[in-house]
N, C-alpha and C positions, 0 to 999 in steps of 0.2 A: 202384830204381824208375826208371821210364823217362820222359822227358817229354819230347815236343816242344812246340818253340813251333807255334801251328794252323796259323800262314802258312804252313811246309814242306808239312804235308797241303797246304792248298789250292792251293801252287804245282808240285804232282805231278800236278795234272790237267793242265796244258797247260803249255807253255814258256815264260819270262816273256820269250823271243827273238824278235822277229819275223823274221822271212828276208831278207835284201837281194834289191830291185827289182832287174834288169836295166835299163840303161838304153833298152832297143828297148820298154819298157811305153809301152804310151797314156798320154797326159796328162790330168789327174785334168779330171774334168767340170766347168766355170766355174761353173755355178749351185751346185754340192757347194764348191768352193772359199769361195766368198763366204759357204757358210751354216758352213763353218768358220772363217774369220774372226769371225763373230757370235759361235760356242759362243766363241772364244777372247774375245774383249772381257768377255766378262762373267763371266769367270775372275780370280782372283786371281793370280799367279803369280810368287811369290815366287823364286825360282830359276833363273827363265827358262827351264823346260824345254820352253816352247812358240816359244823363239826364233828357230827355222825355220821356222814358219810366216808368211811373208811371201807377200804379194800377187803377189811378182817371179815366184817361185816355183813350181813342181809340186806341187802337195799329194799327189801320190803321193810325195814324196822326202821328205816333211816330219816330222820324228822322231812315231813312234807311230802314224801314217797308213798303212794297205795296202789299197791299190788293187787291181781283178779284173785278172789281165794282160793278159786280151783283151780287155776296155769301159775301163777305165780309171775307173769307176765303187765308189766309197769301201765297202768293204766292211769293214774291221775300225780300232776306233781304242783302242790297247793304251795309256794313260793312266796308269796304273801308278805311283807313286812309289817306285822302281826302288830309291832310296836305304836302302830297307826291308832290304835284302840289305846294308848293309856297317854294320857294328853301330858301327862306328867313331866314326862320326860323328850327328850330331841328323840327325833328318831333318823336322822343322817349318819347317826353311828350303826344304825344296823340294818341300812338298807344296802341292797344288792345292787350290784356297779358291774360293771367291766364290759366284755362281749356275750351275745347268746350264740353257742357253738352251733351249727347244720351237726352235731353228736346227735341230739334230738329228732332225727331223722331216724335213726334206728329204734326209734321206739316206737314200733308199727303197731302197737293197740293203743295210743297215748289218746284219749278223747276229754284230758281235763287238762290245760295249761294256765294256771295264777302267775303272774309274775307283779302285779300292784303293790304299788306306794312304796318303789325302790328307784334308783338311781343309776338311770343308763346314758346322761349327761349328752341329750340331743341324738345319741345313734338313733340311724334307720332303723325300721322295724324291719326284722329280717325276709326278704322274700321267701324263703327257703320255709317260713312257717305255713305258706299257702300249698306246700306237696304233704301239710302231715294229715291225710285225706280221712283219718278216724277222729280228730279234733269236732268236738261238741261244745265245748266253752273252752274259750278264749278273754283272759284277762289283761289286759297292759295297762290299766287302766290307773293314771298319776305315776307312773312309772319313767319319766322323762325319755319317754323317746322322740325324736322330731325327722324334718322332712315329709318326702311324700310318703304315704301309706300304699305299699306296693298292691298292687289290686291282682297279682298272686292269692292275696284273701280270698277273690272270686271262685279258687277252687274247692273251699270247703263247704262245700255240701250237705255235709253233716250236721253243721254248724246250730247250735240252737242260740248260742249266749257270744254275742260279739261287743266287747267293753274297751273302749278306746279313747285315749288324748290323756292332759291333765299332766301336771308335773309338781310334784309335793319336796316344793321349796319351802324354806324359814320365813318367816315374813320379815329376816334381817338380811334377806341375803340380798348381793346387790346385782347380782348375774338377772339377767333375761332367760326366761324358764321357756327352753325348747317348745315348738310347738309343730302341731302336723296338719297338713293338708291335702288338697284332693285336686286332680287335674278333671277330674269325673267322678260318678256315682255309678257308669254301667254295670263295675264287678258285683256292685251289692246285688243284684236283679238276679244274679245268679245263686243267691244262699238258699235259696229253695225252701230249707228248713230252719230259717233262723225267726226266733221266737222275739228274744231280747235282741235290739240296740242300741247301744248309748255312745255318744261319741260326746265328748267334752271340752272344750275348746280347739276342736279340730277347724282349720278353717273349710269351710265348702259355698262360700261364696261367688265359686266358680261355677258351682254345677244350680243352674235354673230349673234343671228337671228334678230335684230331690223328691216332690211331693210326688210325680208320677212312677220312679224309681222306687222308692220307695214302698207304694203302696202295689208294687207287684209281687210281692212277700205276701206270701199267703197265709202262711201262721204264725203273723208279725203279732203278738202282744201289746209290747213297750218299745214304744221309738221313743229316746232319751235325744236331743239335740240341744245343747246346753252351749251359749256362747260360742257358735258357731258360724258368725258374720252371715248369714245368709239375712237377705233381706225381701225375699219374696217367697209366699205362699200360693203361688198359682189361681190369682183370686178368681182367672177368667171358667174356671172348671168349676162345671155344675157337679161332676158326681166324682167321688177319690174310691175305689177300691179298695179301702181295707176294712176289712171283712172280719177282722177276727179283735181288732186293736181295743185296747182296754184303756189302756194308759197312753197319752199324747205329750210330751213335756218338751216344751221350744222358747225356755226362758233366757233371755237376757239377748237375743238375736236383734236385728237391725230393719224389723217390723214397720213399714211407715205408712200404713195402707190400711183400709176394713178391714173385720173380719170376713172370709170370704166364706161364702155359702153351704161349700160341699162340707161344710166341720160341722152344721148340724143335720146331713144325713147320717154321722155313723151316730145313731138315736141305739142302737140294738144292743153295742157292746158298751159301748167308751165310759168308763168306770173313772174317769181321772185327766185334766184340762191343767196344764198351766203354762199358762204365755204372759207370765210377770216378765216384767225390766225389759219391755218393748216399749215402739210406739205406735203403739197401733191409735188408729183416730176414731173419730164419727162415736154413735151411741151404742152401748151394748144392745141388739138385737135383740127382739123377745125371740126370735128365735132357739136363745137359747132354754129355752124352755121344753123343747121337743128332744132334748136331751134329760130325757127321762130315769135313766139309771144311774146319771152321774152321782159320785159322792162326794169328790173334790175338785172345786172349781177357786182356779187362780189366777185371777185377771190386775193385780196387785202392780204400782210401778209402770201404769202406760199413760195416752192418753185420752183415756174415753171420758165423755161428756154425757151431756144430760143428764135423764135420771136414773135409775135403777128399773127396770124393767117389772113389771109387775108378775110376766110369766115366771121369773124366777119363781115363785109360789110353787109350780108343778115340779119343782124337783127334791120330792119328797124323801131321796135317800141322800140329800146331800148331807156331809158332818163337819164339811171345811168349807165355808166362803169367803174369800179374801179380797177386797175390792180397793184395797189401800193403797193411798198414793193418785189418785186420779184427777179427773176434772170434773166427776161426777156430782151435780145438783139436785134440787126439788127437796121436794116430803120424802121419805122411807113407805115405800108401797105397804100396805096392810098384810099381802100375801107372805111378806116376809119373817113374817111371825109366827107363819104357819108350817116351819120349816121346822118340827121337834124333832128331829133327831139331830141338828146340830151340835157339833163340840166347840168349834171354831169358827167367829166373826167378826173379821173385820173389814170395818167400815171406814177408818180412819184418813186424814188427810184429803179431804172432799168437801165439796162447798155444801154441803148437806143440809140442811131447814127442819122444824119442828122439833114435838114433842118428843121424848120416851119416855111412860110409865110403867107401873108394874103392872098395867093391864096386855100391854104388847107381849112381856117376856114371861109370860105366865105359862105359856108352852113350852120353853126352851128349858128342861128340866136336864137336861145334857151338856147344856154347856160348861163348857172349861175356861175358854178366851174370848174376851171380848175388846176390843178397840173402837174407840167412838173419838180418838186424838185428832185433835186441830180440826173440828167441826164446828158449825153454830149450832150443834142440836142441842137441846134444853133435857136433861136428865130429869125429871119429876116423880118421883116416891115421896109416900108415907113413911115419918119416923119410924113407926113399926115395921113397915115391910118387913114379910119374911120371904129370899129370894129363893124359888123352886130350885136352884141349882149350887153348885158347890165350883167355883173361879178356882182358875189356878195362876190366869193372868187377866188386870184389869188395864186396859189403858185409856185415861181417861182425860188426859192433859189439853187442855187450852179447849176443853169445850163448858156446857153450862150445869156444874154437879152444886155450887153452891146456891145462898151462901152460909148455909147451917152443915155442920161436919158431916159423912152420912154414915149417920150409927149403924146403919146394916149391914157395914164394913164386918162386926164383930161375926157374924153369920156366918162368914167366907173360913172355914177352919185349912182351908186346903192352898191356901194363896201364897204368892211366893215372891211374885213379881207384881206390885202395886203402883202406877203414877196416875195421881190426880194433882200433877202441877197445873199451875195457871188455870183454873177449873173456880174462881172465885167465891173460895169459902174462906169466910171471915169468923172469925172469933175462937175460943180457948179450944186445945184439940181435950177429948175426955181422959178422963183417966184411967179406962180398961184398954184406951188405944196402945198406947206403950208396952203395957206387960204383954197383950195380943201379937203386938209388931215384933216382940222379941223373940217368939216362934217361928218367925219368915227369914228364910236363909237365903233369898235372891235381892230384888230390887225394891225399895222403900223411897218414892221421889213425891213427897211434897211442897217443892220449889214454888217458887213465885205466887205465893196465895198472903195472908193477913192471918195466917194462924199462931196462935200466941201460947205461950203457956209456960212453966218453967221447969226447967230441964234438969236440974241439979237433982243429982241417983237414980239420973234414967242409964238405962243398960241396953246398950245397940248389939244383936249379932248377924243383921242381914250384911251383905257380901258389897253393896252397893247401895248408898245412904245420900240423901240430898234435902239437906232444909233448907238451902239458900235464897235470902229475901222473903224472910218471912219476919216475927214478931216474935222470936222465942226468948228467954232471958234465962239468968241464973249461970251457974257453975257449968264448964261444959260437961257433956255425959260421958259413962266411964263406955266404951270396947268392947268388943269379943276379940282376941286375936281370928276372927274368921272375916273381918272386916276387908275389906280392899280398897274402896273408894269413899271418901267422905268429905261431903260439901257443906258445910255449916257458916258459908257466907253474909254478910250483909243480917245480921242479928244484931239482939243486943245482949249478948253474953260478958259477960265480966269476969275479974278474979284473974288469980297469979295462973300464966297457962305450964308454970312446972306442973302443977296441979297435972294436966292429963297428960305431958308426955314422960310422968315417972309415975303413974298408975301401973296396979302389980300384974299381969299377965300373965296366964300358964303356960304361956309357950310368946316366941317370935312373933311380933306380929306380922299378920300380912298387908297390911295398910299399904299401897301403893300410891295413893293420890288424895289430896289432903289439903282443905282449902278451910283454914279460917281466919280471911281476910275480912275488913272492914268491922269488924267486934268495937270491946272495950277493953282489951285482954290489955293485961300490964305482967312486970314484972320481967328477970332475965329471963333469957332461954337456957334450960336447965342442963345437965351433965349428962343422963343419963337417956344417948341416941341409941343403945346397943338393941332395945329390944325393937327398934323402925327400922331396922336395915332394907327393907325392900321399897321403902318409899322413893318414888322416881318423879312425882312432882308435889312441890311442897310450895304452899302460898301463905303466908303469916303477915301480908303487906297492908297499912293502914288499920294500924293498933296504936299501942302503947307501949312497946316494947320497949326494953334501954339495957344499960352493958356493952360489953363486950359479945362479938360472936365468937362462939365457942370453938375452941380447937377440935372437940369431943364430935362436931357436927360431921367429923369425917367420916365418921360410922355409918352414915350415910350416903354409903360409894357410890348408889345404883341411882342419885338426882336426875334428871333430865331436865328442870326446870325448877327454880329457886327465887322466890320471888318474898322480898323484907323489905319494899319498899314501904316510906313512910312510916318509919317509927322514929325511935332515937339511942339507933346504935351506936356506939362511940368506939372509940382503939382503928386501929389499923386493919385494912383488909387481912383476913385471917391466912396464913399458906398452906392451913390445910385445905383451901378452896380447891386447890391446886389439883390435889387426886379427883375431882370431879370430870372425868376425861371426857363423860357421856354427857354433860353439862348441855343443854341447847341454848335455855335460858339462864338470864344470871340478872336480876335487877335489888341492887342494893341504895336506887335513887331515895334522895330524902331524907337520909338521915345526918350523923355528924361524924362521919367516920375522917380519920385523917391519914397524913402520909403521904407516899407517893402512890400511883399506880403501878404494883409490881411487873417484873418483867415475867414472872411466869404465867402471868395472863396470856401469854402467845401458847400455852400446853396447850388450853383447853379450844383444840383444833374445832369443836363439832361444835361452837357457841354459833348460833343466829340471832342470838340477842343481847348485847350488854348496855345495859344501864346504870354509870354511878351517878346522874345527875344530884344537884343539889347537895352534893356535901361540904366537905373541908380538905378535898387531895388539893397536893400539892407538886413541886415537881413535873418533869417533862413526860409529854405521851411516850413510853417507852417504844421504842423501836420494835419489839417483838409483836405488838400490838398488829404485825403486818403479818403474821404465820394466820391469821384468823379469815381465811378466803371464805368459810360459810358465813359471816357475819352480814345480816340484812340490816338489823339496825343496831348502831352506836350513838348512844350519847350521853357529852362529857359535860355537859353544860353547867354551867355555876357552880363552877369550884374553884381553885385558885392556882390554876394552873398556868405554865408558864414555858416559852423556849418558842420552836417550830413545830407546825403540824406535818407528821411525817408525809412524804407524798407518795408512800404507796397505799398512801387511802384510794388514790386513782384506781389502784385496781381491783377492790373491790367489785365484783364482774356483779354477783348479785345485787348489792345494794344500788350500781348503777341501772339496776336493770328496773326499778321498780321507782316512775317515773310519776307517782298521783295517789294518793293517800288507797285510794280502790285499789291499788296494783300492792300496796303495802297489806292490804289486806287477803289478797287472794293469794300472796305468795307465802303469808303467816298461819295459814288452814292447815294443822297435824294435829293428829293425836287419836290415840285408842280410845280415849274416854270422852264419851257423849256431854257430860255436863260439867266437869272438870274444864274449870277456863282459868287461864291468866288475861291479866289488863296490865294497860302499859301506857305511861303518860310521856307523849313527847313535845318536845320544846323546838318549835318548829318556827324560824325568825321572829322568836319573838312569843310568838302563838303558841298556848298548849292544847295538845290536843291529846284525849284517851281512846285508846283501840281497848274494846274487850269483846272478850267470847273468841278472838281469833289466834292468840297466840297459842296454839296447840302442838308442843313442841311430844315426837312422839323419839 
């Protein structure tokens, strides 16, 4: 399945580079100066990206200012928090805050206004920007502004590029991100000249007339309506008027209905379809077939049934099909092979039937992605095969690729991101596959299959690694520090595991998630955590482990989840547990630790899970035990403890609130990481019972 983040679309309409002045330009007009001074005063600006705007100065030179080169008169101010572009780093420290001054008003040739992916904490968007009547593109776009959108807008005329909604929060923040909406859609009707629209979680669930409103824009290109609660398309309108639209994009809206008819009149222009993460019902339309110039079609995340329509065959310029996530049945129409200019298809998560050989994909000498996950289609090639095309993603999980390895894996030079978990292939994997796989720097998932083979001085450097429940054995494999996520569960690997976490690395690793539960590993856990620091969840539970745990494991500040049960640790809960402040999970059940239950167990405020069961504590449940209000599950059971059970377990609000092992489970659903799971065994009157795949503590 394909997914951009939306900033890419919307930074393909213009260059986020402005051009360097010559120094022979005119010098920017003293009254436009002064009234940029003003916009800037009344700007927050945390990062200083306005700190060449000095008085001394040209405001044509001044970062994000461009000047006409023959008046020297302010025509574009590109604002942009640039920092959007390098993932690397936050970018809250250098986005633009405060008020946008009516200054702005004095700048009567302005026809470029950026202000995206800055921080204007919910204000209104000013009305006073609908009198700047030389305005051609308009940006606010993740710029947190909220409220209504003053329809002031409707005076710009000019207008070709209107980019609107979105608010570019952390994913730690715990604020509700401003949003905007619309009492109506009349002012749009008035933009006469507007080419581009994008409105991105703006609400417009008010306005039932969008599609007719809308399609009264007559050199409308791109209507962008992205999570915009609207849940009606006008389905009773035989014909829509737009006349010029290329691109249609109405993903993730509140769709509950066909699709309606007039979407395959515009057959002349429409270049680009996607109405993912709806629900739309009933079967795809051969209809769509009479949309003949399309090139990307995205139907992905609804609920259409039946089969796949055979007209799809006539759209010959398609390069993206995306039909993932449906209710889609039957065979794979023949016609669908006849589609070679494809790059991208998926078909994935659909009740789908039949073959695929390499007689179907002998045309498809284009493609890059292909998804065929959670299908019952039957993959069938020749060991030889050689495939006409070069993958850059295969997904091929939980459908029928065994049960012999497919060697023409080796062919793929360009692939990045591979799963063919649960895909039932059985037996040893070869031995050019590894040295092969150690050129892939994205996704490597061959979970859940019967592949076997031994692993001792294999060398991983993809970014995301998963051999869990398989048949692998030997010494575990050595790293790249480029690694991030690695799931080598449920094997049977052996040997002392200092062995891999004092392996020499050239750098820090980046190992973030780290699961090698259920082995044969033995031996302590070793001294040397400094080179894991960014590890945030770590599962080493049902081994062989024994010792002491290590003080040394503090070096591991960044846990979120800690999971040693079932070995046989011995010593006392360690207090350097203690600095784990982001701690969610904590399961130290099953082993033979002794002591009391420290009282600085009440720090780790952000715990939803602690389990000592089955050990050797001793001593009373510490009072402090009561600072822990996120706690969904506690349990202390079979140890030798002793006194009264505090009674402000009463108020535990969460864990009373989840009232039936289902309600334990929907309320234990987080995490970033897709195949990264913890399991948790509870002792339930009596009863034990294991949850896994759900503790996803993110």
């Amino acid at each position: 399945m394909m997914v951009f983040p939306l900033f890419w679309f919307l930074f393909s309409f213009v260059s986020s580079t402005l051009p360097t002045q010559a120094n022979t330009f005119p010098p920017c007009n003293e009254t436009e100066k002064l009234a940029l001074l003003r916009f800037k005063r009344a700007l927050f600006d945390p990062g200083n990206s306005l700190s060449s705007w000095s008085a001394h100065d040209d405001c044509c030179e001044w970062n994000g200012v461009r000047c006409h080169n023959i008046t020297g008169r302010v025509i574009k101010l590109h604002l942009s928090n640039s920092c959007i572009l390098n993932s690397e780093i936050s970018c809250h420290q250098f986005a633009l805050g405060g008020k946008v001054s009516p200054a702005l008003l004095q700048l009567e040739f302005l026809n470029y206004l950026d202000l995206s992916y800055n921080e204007f904490g919910g204000a209104p968007i000013p009305s006073f920007l609908g009198s700047i009547r030389s305005l051609t593109y308009l940006d606010l776009f993740a710029a947190s502004f909220g409220g209504l959108i003053p329809p002031q807008l409707g005076n710009l005329s000019n207008l070709h590029y209107l980019i609107l909604g979105g608010s570019y929060y952390s994913s730690n923040s715990e604020k509700e991100p401003p949003s905007l909406y619309v009492e109506n859609l009349h002012w749009i009707s008035h933009l006469s000249s507007l080419e581009y629209l994008i409105m991105f979680q703006v609400d417009l669930h008010k306005e039932v007339h969008w599609v007719e409103l809308t399609s009264m824009l007559p050199s409308l290109y791109d209507l962008v309506l992205y999570d915009c609660k609207i849940d009606n398309m006008s389905p009773s309108l035989k014909y829509v008027n737009f006349t010029s639209l290329t691109f249609l994009f109405l993903s993730w809206n509140n769709f509950i209905h066909e699709i309606p008819n007039w979407l395959f009149n515009l057959n002349t222009s429409l270049l680009g379809l996607n109405l993912q993460g709806n629900q739309f019902t009933g079967q795809i339309p051969e209809s769509y077939g009479q949309l003949k110039h399309l090139e990307s079609l995205s139907l992905e995340f609804n609920s259409f049934d039946g089969p796949i329509p055979s007209s799809i065959g006539n759209l010959s310029s398609l390069t993206s099909l995306d039909l993932f996530g449906n209710k889609l049945n039957g065979t794979l129409p023949s016609s669908l092979w006849l589609l070679q200019n494809l790059v991208h298809l998926y078909i994935g998560n659909n009740s789908l039937v039949g073959t695929v050989s390499e007689a179907h994909l002998k045309k498809l000498s284009k493609l890059k992605s292909l998804d065929m996950s959670s299908t019952s289609l039957i993959f069938k090639v020749k060991p030889n095969w050689m495939p006409p095309f070069q993958l850059e993603r295969l997904y091929m999980s939980s459908c029928h690729l065994g049960p012999n390895f497919p060697t023409w894996l080796q062919t793929q030079t360009s692939l990045f991101h591979l799963d063919i978990s649960n895909s039932g292939i059985i037996g040893v994997a070869p031995t050019w596959f590894w040295k092969w796989a150690s050129r892939m720097n994205g996704l490597i998932d061959l979970s859940n299959n019967k592949i076997s083979g031994n692993l001792s001085g294999v060398w991983f450097n993809s970014t995301r690694i998963h051999l869990n429940s398989n048949c692998f054995t030997g010494l575990l494999p050595a790293l790249s520090s480029n690694v991030i996520a690695l799931n080598m569960a449920n094997n049977s690997f052996s040997g002392p595991i200092s062995q891999f976490f004092c392996q020499k690395l050239n750098r820090t690793s980046q190992l973030e998630a780290l699961d090698l539960s259920n082995k044969d590993l033995s031996g302590q856990l070793p001294q040397c955590w400094n080179s894991w620091s960014f590890l945030t969840h770590l599962n080493l539970g049902n081994n062989n482990l024994s010792g002491k745990i290590p003080d040394s494991l503090s070096s591991v500040f960044s846990l979120e989840a800690l999971d040693l049960q079932n070995n046989s640790f011995s010593g006392s809960i360690p207090s350097s547990l203690r600095h784990f402040t982001s701690l969610g999970l904590l399961d130290l059940s099953v082993n033979q630790l002794l002591g009391n239950i420290p009282n600085w167990i009440g720090e780790l405020t952000s715990l939803n899970v602690l389990s000592l069961r089955s050990n050797k504590l001793t001593g009373e449940i510490p009072l402090q035990i009561c600072r822990l209000a996120a706690l969904i599950v506690l349990d202390l059971a079979d140890n030798e403890l002793s006194g009264f059970i505090p009674k402000c377990l009463n108020n535990f609000s969460l864990m009373a609130a989840i009232k039936t092992p289902n309600g334990l489970f929907t309320a234990l659903q987080y995490s970033r990481y897709e195949i990264f799971v913890e399991s948790l065994i509870l002792m339930t009157v009596g009863r034990e019972f294991e949850y896994k795949g759900i503790l996803k503590i993110c």
